[in-house]
N, C-alpha and C positions, 0 to 999 in steps of 0.2 A: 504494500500500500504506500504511496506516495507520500510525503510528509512535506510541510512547507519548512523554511531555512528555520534551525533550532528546535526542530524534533517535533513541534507543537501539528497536530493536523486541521487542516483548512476547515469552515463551517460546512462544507458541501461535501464530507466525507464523513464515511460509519466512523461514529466511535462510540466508546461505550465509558461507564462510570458505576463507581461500588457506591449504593446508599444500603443506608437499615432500612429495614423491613416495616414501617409504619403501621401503625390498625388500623381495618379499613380496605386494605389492600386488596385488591381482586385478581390479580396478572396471572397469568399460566406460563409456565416455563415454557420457553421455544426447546429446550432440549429434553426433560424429563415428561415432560405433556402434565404435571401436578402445579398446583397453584403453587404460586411464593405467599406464602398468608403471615400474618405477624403471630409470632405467639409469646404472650408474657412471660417478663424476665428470663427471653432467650438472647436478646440482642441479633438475632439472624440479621445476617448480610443479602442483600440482593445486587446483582447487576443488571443496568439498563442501559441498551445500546439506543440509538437513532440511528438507522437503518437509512443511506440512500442510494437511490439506484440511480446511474447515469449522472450524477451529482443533482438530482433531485431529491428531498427529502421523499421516503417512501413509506417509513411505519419504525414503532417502539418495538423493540423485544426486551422482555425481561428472563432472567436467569435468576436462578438459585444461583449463589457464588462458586459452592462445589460444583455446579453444574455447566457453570460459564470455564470454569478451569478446565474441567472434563472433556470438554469442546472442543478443548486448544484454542481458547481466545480469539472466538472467528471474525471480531471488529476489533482486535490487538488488544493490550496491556489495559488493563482499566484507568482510569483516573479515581483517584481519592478523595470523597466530599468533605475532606479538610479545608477548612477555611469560607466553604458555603456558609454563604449567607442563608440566614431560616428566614424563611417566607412567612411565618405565622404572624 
């Protein structure tokens, strides 16, 4: 996958990023086909790629985190929502 100068990849390319698991959560793993659901005081991790095709935005997939590894990282190395801003 192409990257622009200093590693970081362009808006108009998959990539993917590790959040927690919030309640509420409704997502189906693109790889295990099981829901990613929150469950108390587990702290589970999930990943969430943006998916685009032809550099079109095309669609969300989520992952269990073991499941995203399991893959082989098919939108590369996640990013860490360290430092996100909480939207609440």
């Amino acid at each position: 996958m192409a990257q622009e100068p200093g590693g970081a990849r362009g808006k108009t390319e998959s990539r993917a990023v590790v959040r927690t698991v919030e309640p509420g959560s409704s997502a189906i793993c693109a790889h295990c086909g099981a829901p990613v659901k929150f469950v108390a005081r587990a702290q589970l991790r999930q990943v969430i790629a943006n998916v685009y095709v032809n550099a079109t935005w095309d669609r969300v997939e989520h992952y269990h985190a073991d499941c995203y590894e399991e893959a082989n990282e098919p939108y590369g190395s996640p990013n860490s929502d360290q430092g996100r801003a909480d939207h609440r």
